[in-house]
C-alpha positions as CSV (number, residue, x, y, z in Angstrom):
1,X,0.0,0.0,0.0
2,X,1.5,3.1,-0.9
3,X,2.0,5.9,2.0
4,X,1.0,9.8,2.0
5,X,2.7,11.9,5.1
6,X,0.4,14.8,5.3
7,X,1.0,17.9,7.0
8,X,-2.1,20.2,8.0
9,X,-4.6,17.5,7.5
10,X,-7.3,19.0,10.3
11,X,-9.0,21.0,7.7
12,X,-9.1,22.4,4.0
13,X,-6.8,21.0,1.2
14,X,-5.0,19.1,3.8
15,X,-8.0,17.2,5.0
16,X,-9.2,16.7,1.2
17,X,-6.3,15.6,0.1
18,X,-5.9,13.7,3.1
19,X,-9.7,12.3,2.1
20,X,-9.5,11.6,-1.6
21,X,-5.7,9.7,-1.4
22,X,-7.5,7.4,1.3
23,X,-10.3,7.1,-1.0
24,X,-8.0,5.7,-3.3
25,X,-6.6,3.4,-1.3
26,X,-3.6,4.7,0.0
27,X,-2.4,4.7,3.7
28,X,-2.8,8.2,4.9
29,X,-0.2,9.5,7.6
30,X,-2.4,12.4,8.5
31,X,-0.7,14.6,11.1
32,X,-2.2,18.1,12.7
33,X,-1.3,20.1,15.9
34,X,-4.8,19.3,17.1
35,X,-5.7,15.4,16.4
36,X,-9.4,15.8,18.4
37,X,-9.9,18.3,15.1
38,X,-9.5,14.5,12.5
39,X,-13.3,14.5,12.1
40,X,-14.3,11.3,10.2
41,X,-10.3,11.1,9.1
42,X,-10.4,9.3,12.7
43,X,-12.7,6.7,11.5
44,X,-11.1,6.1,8.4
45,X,-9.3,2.3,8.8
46,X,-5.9,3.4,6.2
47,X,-5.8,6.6,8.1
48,X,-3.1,7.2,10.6
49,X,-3.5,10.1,13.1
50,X,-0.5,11.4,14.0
51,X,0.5,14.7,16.3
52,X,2.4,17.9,14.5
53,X,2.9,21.1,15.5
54,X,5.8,22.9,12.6
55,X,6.1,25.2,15.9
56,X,7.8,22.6,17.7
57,X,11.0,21.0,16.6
58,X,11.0,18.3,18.6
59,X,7.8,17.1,17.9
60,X,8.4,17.6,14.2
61,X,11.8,15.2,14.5
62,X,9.8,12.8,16.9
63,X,6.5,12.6,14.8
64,X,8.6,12.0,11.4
65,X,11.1,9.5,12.8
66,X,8.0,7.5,14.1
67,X,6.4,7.4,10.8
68,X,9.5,6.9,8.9
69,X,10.0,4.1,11.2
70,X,6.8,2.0,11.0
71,X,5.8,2.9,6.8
72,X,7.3,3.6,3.8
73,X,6.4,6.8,2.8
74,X,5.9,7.4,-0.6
75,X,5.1,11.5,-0.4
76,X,5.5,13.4,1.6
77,X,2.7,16.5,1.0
78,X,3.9,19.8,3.7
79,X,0.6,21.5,3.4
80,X,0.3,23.1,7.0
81,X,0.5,26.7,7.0
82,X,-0.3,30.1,8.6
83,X,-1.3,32.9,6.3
84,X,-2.1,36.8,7.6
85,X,-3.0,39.8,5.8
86,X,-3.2,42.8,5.6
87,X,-1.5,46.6,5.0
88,X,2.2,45.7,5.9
89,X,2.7,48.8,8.2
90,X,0.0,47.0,10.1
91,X,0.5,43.4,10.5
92,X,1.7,42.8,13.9
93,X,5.0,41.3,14.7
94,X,4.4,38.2,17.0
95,X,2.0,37.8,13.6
96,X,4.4,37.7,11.6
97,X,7.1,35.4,13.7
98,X,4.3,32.7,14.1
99,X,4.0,33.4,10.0
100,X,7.8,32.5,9.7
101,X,8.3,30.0,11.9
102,X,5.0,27.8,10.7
103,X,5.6,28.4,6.7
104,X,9.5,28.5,6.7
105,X,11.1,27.1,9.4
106,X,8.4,24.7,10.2
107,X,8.0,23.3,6.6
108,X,11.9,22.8,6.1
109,X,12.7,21.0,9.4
110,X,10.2,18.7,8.2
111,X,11.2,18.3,4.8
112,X,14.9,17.6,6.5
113,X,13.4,14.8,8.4
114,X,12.4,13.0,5.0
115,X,15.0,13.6,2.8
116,X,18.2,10.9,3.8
117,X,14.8,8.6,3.6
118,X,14.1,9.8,-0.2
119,X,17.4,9.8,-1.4
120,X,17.5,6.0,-0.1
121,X,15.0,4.3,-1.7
122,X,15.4,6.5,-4.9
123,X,12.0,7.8,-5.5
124,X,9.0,9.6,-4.3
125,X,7.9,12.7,-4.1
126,X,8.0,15.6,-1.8
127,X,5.5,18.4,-2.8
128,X,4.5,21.8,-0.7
129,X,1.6,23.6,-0.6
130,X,3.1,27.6,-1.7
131,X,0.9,29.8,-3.3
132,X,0.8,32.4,-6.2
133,X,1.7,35.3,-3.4
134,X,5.2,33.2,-3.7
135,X,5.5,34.2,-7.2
136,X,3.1,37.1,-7.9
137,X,2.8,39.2,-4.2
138,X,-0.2,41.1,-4.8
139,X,-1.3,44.2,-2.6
140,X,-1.6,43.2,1.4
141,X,0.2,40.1,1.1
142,X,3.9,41.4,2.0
143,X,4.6,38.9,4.6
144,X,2.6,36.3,3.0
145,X,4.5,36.2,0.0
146,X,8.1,36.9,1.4
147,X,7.0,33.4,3.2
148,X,6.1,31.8,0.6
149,X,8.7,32.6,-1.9
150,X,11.2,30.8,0.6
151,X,8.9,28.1,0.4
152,X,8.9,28.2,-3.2
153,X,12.5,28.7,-3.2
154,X,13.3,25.7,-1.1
155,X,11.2,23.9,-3.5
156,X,13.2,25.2,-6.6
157,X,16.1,24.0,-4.5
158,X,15.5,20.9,-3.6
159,X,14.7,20.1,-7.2
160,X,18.0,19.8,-8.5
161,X,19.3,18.7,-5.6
162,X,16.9,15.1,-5.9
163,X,16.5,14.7,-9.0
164,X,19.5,12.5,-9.9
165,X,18.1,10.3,-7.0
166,X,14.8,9.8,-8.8
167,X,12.8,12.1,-6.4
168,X,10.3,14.4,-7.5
169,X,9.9,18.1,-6.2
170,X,7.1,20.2,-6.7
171,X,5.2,23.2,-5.6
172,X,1.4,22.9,-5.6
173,X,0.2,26.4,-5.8
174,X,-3.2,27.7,-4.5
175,X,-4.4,31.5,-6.1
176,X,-7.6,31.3,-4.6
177,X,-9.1,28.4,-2.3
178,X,-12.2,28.9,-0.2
179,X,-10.5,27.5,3.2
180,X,-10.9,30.0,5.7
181,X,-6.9,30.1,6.0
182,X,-5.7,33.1,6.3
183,X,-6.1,35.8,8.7
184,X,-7.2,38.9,7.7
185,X,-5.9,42.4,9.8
186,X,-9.1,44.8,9.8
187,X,-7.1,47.6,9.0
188,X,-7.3,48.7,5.4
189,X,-6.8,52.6,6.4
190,X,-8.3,53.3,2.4
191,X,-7.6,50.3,0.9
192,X,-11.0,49.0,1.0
193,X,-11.8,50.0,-2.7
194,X,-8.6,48.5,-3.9
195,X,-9.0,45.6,-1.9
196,X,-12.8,45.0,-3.1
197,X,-11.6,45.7,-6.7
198,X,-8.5,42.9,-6.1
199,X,-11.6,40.1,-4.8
200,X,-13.6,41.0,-7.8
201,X,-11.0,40.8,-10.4
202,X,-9.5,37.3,-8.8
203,X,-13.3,36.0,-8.9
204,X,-13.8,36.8,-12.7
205,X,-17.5,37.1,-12.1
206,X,-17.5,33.6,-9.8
207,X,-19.5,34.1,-6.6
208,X,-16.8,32.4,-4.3
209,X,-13.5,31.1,-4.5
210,X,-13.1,27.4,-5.4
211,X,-13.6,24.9,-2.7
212,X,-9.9,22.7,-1.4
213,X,-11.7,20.1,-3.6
214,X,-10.3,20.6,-6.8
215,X,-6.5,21.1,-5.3
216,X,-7.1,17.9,-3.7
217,X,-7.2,16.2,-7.3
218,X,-4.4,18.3,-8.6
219,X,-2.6,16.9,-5.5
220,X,-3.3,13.4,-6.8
221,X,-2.2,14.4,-10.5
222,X,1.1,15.8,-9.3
223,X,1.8,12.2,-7.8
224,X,0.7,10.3,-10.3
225,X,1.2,12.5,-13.9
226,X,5.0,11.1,-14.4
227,X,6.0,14.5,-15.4
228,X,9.2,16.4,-14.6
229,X,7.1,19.2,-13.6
230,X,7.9,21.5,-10.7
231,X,4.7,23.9,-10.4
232,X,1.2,23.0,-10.0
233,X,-1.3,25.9,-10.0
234,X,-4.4,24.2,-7.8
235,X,-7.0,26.0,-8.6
236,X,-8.8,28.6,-11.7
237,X,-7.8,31.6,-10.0
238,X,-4.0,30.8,-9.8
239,X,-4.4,29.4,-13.3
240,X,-5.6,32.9,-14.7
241,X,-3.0,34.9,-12.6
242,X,-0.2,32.6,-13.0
243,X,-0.7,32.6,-17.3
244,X,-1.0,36.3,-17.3
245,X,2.4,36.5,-15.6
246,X,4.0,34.0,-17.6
247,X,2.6,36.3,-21.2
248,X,4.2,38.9,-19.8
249,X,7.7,40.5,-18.2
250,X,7.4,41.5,-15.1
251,X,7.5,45.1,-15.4
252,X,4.3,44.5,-17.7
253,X,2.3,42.9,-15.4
254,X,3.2,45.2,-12.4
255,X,1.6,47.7,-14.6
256,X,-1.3,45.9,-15.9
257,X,-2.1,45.0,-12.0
258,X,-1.8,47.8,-10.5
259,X,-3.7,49.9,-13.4
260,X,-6.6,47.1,-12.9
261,X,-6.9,47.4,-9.5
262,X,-5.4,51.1,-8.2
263,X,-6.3,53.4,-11.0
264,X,-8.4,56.4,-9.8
265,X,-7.7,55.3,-6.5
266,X,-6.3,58.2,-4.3
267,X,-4.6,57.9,-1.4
């Protein structure tokens, strides 16, 4: 039976993910900080509940040594995160920390933990739930995205560095997932047109965001696709986003954003 190590798994794409691998018949390894939060992961018989907090280094090297020791783990999927936003003059700094050392510090010493096990049996995957603010940092996501481009640039890393071993590496990257994740500083000090003009652009005339359903199968693609492929945008608002940067420089698309979303906006 092949083995998922989850990070995250209490709720959103973590607990989806967590869901549809154990749906298809894979052993799940589904850790959170918080195991009473498993929900009907609990009383799923290939689902293994398993305690992780990425705040806590020695429960990350005791949590992953256990699991390393009693399966074989196929993937390993660090999904847990902490997301804030907000104005960055505003976003509070034990915010921020707690931001760092979840998304960054925590994801890495995890990632550590797994690799000497990768490299050994010569295959796998170890994928990492970024986001477009890791490649495109839109407006109020300053700390957010300076997290997540470490992330992404571990990822970019870690590519090279395992791929002669037969490993693969990849970024799954959510634009825009209804999951209640991040947390919002109710501040805008006049950015609330921008910001309503930034939702309604990213929704292209959708009445919510897409549910952690659909990243959940992208997930499974990424594991199962066979392609030498490092980024996976998870969802149609990344998609958009992500194609519109890639048809343009950089310079371009500062322009074309801010114009869509600032213009006739005074400070």
């Amino acid at each position: 039976m092949n083995t998922l190590f989850i990070t995250g798994a209490s709720s959103g794409i973590g607990r989806e993910t967590a869901r549809y691998f154990a749906r298809h018949g894979w052993r799940v390894i589904a850790t959170m900080r918080n195991p009473q939060k498993a929900g009907e992961l609990a009383d799923m018989s290939n689902v293994v509940i398993m305690p992780l907090d990425l705040t806590n280094p020695e429960q990350i090297r005791e949590t992953s040594r256990k699991a390393l020791a009693e399966y074989d783990v196929d993937v390993l999927f660090n999904n847990a995160g902490y997301g804030i936003m907000g104005p960055f003059e505003k976003l509070p700094e034990n915010e921020i920390r707690t931001l760092f050392d979840t998304d960054v510090i925590g994801t890495m010493l995890v990632t550590q933990q797994f690799i000497p096990h990768f490299k050994e049996r010569r295959g796998g995957a170890i994928l990492t739930t970024t986001s477009l603010a890791g490649i495109i940092a839109l407006p109020r996501d300053g700390a957010y995205g300076a997290a997540k481009r470490a992330q992404q640039g571990m990822v970019e890393s870690l590519y090279y560095e395992l791929k002669p071993f037969g490993v693969k590496v990849a970024a799954m990257i959510p634009g825009g997932t209804s999951t209640n994740f991040q947390t919002p500083v109710n501040i805008l000090d006049g950015y609330e047109k921008p910001a309503a003009r930034q939702r309604e652009y990213l929704l292209d005339g959708n009445a919510a965001f897409p549910g952690p359903e659909e990243a959940a199968v992208v997930v499974w693609t990424a594991v199962n696709d066979g392609k030498d492929q490092i980024n996976y945008p998870t969802d149609s608002v990344c998609r958009k986003l992500y194609e519109q940067y890639q048809s343009m420089n950089v310079e371009e698309f500062k322009i074309y954003f801010y114009n869509r979303i600032f213009d006739g906006v005074k400070q």
